[in-house]
C-alpha positions as MATLAB code, in Angstrom:
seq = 'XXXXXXXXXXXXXXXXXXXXXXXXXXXXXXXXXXXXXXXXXXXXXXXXXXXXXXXXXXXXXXXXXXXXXXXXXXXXXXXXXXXXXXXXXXXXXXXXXXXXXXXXXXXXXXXXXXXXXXXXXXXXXXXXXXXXXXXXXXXXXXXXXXXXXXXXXXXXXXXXXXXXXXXXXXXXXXXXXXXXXXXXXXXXXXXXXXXXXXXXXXXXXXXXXXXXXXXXXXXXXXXXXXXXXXXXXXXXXXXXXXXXXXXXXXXXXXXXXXXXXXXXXXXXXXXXXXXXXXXXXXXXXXXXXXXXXXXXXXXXXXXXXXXXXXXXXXXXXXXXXXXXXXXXXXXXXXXXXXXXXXXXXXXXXX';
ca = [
      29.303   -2.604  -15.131;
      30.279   -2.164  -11.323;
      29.610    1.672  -11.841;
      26.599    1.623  -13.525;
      24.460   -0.517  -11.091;
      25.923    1.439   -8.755;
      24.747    4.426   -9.986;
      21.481    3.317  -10.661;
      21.847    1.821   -7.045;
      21.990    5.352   -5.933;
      19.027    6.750   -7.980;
      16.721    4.040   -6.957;
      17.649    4.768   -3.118;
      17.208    8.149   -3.028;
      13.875    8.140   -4.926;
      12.931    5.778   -2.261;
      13.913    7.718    0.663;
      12.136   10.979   -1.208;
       8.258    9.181   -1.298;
       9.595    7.671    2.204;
       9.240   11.111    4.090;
       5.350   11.463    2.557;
       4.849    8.076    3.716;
       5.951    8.730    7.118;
       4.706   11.908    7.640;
       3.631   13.399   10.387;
      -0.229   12.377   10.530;
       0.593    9.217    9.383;
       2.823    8.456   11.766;
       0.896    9.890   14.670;
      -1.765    7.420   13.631;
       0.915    4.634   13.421;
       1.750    5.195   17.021;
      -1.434    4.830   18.415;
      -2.491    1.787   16.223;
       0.642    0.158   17.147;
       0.513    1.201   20.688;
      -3.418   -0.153   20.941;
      -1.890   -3.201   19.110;
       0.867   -3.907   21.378;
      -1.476   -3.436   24.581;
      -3.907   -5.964   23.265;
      -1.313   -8.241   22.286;
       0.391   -8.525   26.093;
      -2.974   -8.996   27.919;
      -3.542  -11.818   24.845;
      -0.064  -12.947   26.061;
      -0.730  -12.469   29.996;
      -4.221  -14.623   30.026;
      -4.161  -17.218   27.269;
      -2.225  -20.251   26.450;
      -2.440  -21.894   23.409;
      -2.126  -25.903   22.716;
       1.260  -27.173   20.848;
      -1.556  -27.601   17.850;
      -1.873  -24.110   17.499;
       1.549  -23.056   17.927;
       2.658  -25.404   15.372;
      -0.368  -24.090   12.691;
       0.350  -20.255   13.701;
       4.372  -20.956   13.038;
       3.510  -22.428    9.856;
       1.459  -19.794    8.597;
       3.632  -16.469   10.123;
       7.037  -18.660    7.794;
       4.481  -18.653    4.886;
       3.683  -15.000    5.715;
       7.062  -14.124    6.162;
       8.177  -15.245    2.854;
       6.179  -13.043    0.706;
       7.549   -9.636    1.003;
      10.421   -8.939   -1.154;
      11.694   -9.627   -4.615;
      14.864   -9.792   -6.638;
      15.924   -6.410   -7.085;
      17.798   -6.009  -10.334;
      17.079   -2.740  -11.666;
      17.563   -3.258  -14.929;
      15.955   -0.811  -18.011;
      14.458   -1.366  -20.863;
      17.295   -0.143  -22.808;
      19.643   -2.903  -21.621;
      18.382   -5.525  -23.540;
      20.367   -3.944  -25.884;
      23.202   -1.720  -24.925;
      24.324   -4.406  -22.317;
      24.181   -7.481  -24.846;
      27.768   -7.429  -24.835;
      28.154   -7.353  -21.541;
      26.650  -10.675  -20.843;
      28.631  -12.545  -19.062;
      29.393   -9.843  -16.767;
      25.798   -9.022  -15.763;
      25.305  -12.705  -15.022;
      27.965  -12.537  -12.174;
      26.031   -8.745  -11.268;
      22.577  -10.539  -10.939;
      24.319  -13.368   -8.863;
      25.659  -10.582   -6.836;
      22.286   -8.645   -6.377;
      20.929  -11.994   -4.882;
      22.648  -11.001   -1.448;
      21.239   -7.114   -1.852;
      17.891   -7.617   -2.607;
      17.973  -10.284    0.779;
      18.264   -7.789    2.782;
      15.016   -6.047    3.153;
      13.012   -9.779    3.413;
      15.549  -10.344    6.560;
      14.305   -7.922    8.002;
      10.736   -8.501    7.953;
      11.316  -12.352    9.257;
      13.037  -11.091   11.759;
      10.398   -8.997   13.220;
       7.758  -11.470   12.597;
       9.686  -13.884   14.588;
      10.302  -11.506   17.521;
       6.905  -10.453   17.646;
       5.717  -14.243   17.497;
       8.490  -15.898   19.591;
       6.172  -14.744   22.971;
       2.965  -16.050   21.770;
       4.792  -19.479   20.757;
       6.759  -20.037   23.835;
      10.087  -21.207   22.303;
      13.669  -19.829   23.716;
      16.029  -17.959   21.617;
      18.212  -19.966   20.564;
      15.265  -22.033   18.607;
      13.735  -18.267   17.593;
      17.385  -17.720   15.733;
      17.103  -21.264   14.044;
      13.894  -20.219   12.664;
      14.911  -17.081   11.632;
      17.756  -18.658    9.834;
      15.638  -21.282    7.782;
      13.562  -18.844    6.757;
      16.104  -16.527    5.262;
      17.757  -19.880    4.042;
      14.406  -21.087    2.269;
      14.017  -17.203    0.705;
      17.836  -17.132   -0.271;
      17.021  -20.265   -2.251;
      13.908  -18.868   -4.106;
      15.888  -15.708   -4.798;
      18.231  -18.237   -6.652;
      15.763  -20.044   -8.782;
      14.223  -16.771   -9.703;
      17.910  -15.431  -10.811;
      17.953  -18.587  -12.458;
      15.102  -17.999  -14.756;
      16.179  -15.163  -16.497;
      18.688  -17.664  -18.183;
      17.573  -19.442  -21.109;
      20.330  -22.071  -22.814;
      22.575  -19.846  -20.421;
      22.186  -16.469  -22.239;
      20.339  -14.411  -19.987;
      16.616  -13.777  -20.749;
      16.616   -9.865  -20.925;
      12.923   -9.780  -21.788;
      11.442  -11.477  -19.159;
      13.949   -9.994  -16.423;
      13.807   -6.695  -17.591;
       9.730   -7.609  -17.783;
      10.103   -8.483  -13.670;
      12.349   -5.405  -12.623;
       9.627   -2.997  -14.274;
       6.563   -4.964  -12.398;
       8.402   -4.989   -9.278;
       8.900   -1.225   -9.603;
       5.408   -0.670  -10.226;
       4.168   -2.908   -7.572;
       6.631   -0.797   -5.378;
       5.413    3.370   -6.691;
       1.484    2.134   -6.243;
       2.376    1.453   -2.330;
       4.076    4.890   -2.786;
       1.189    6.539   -4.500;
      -1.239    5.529   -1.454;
       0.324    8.401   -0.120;
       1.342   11.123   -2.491;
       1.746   11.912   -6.221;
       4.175    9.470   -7.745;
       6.069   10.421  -11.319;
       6.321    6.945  -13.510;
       3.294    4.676  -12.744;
       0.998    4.159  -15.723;
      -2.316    3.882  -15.377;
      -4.903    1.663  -17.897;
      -8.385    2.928  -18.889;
     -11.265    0.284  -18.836;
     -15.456    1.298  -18.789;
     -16.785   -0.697  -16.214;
     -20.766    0.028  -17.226;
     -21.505   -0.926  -13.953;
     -20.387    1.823  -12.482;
     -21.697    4.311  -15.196;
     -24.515    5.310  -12.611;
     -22.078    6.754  -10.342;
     -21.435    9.199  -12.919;
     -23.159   12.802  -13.034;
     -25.786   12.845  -15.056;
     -25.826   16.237  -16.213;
     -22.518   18.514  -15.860;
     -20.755   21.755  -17.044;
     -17.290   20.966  -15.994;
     -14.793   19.500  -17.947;
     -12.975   18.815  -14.901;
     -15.787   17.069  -13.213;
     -16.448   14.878  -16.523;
     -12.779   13.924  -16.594;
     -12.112   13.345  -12.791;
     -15.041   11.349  -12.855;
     -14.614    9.165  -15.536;
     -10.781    8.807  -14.109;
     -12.195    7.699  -11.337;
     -14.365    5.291  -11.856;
     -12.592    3.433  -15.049;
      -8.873    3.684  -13.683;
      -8.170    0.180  -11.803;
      -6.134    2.112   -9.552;
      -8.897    4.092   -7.697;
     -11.309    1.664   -7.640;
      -9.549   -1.168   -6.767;
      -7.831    0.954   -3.855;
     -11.176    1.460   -2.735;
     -12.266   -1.958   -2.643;
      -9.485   -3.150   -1.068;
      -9.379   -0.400    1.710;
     -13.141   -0.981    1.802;
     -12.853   -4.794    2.545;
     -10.143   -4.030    5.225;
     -11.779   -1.683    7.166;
     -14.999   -3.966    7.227;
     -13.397   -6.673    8.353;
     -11.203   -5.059   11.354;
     -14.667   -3.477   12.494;
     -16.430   -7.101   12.246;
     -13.580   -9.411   13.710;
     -11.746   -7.028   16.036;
     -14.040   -7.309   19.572;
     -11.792   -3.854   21.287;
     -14.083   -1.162   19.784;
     -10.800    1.444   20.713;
      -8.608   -0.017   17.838;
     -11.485   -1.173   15.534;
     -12.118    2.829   15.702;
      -8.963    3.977   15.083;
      -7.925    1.251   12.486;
     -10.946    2.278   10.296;
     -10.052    6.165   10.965;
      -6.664    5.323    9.247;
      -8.015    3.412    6.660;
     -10.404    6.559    5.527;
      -7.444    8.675    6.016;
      -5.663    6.712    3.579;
      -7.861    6.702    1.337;
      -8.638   10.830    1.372;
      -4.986   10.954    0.587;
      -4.914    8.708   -2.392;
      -8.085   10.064   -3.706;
      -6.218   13.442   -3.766;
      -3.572   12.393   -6.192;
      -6.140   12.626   -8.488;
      -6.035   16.402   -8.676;
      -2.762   15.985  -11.033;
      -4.406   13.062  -13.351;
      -5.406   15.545  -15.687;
      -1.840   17.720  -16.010;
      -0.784   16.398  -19.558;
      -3.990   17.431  -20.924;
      -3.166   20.583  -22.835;
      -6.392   21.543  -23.750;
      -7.661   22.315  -20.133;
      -4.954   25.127  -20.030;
      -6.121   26.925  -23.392;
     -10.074   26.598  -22.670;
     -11.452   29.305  -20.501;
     -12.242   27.178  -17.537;
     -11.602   28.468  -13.640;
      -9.196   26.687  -11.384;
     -11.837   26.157   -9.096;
     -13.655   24.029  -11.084;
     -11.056   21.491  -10.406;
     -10.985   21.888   -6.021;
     -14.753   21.242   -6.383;
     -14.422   18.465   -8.700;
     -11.958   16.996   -6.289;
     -13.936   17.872   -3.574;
     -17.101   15.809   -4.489;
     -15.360   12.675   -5.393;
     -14.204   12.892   -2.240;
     -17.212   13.533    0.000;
     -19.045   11.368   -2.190;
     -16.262    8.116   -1.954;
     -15.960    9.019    1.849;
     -19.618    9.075    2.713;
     -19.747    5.703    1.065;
     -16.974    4.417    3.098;
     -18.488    5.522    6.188;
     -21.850    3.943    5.616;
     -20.575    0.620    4.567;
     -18.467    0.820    7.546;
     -21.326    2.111    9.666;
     -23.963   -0.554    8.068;
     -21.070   -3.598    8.949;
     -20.661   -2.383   12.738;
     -23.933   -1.797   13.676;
     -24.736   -5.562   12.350;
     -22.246   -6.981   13.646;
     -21.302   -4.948   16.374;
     -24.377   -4.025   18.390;
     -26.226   -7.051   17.453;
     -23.419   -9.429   18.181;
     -22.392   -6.878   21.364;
     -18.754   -6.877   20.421;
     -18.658   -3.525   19.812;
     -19.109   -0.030   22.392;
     -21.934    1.645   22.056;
     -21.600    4.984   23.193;
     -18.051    4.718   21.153;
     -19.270    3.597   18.040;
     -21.412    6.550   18.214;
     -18.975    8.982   18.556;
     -17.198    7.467   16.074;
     -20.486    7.619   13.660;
     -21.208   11.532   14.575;
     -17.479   12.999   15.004;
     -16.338   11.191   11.637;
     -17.872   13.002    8.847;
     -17.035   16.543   10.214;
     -14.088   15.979   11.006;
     -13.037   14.153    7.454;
     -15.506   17.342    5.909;
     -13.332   19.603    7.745;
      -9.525   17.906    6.776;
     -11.140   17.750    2.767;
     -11.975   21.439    3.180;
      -8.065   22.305    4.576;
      -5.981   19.473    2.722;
      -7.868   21.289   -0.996;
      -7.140   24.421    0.722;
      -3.650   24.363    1.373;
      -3.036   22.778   -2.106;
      -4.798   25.853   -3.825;
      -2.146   28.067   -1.696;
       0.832   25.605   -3.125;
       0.016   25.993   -6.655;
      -0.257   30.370   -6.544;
];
């Protein structure tokens, strides 16, 4: 048993690490630096100039332990296949999933702990109390981690359905973060029309690969709600965020982002057969690429240039002259990365 988690330990590590380095890529994490750096700027003049009642310490604690207690689940990595080829080994996964409690802790830890650094400052308590809340909160999260090891036992035989049921959600929860960023092999997608949207489609076309990009699109939930949710972000940071510098750059990531998961798209279409026996040109698939693209982008950008003027100039929150820079030096420069990402793709797949 020992060797096969271990194993699979392995496997699940290394695929992590692999999607890791597209995560933390070189663009991305240029972008990271600055963001953080513009964050961290903001964040000691906040410090520097404002002191905030014993009220508001105690509601911002409260909410940073609730927020801190999300990320991170049991990590079991059990297969569909167990259910029955472990069966007999019952009693000795139960003591594995105990075990895996401790494992899976390790990655929530973490995040508390830098939550509570970074907060510590702003709440004006000494070190020795920052460690005590550090320590309930892994505590309180070491506790849930044990009921929820607890429920996959049923009249103490373990529940293989419903924990092999939470190891394959938690996986898939895990490759979509992953897929933000680059093609990822094993995440299933489901189809649903949303006749809403059917206007967005063309009207008239000649490409197959336009009809199916399209339609993938537009009745996928992963594109669409991707783009909502980046959407709804990047309005929100240009509406509530008063330093136009970082509202800027924050919605410059957030269409960067999304450029790169609209470009997984290109390899939606690889198991259809079909498309490599009919006579069409690879090309047809770079331009239908290219104009959901330009097409998603340009809607970004005015729903992010409709939110700041509103609320920006009206309100005066926001630069002027800034904004505007943003507004003009956007779209070419996105036109211009669309143009070279397609391009260097097109030299990948010769």
């Amino acid at each position: 048993m020992k060797e096969v988690f271990a194993k699979r330990r392995k496997v699940y590590y290394k695929q992590n690490i692999k999607y890791l380095r597209y995560v933390f890529n070189d663009h991305f994490m240029l972008f990271l630096v600055i963001v953080l750096g513009a964050l961290a700027v903001q964040y000691a003049k906040f410090l520097q100039y404002n002191d905030l009642k014993w009220e508001l310490r105690l509601l911002i604690a409260f909410v940073i332990s609730l927020i801190a207690l999300v990320p991170g689940k049991v990590v079991s990595l059990l297969e569909g296949a167990d259910s029955t080829f472990l069966l007999a080994k019952e009693e000795e996964l139960k003591k594995y999933l105990k075990r895996s409690e401790n494992i899976s802790l390790v990655f929530p830890a973490l995040i508390i702990l830098i939550l509570v650094l970074i907060t510590s400052p702003l709440l004006k308590v000494s070190i020795f109390v920052s460690l005590i809340w550090f320590m309930i909160l892994v505590l309180i999260k070491k506790i849930l981690f044990r009921l929820k090891i607890h429920s996959f036992e049923i009249d103490g035989n373990v529940d293989f359905e419903g924990a092999i049921s939470y190891e394959q959600k938690r996986r898939t929860n895990l490759l979509k973060i992953f897929a933000l960023f680059t093609n990822v092999k094993g995440l299933t997608n489901t189809a649903k029309r949303r006749k809403y949207l059917d206007p967005f489609l063309p009207k008239k076309t000649t490409s197959a690969y336009e009809y199916l990009l399209w339609r993938t699109f537009l009745r996928t939930s992963d594109y669409v709600g991707m783009l909502t949710r980046l959407l709804f972000l990047s309005v929100l940071v240009l509406i509530f965020v008063t330093n136009t510098l970082f509202a800027v750059l924050f919605a410059t990531v957030v269409n960067y982002l999304l450029i790169f998961q609209i470009l997984s798209i290109e390899k939606s279409q690889d198991y259809q057969p079909l498309l490599k026996v009919y006579p069409i040109h690879p090309e047809d698939l770079t331009k239908a690429v290219k104009s959901i693209l330009l097409k998603s982008l340009s809607l970004f950008l005015l729903v992010e240039y409709l939110f700041s003027g509103i609320f920006g100039f009206l309100g005066g929150q926001l630069d002027f002259i800034l904004l505007l820079v943003f507004y003009i030096l956007s779209p070419i420069i996105f036109i211009i990365y669309i143009k070279y990402r397609l391009k260097e793709k097109n030299k990948s797949q010769l």
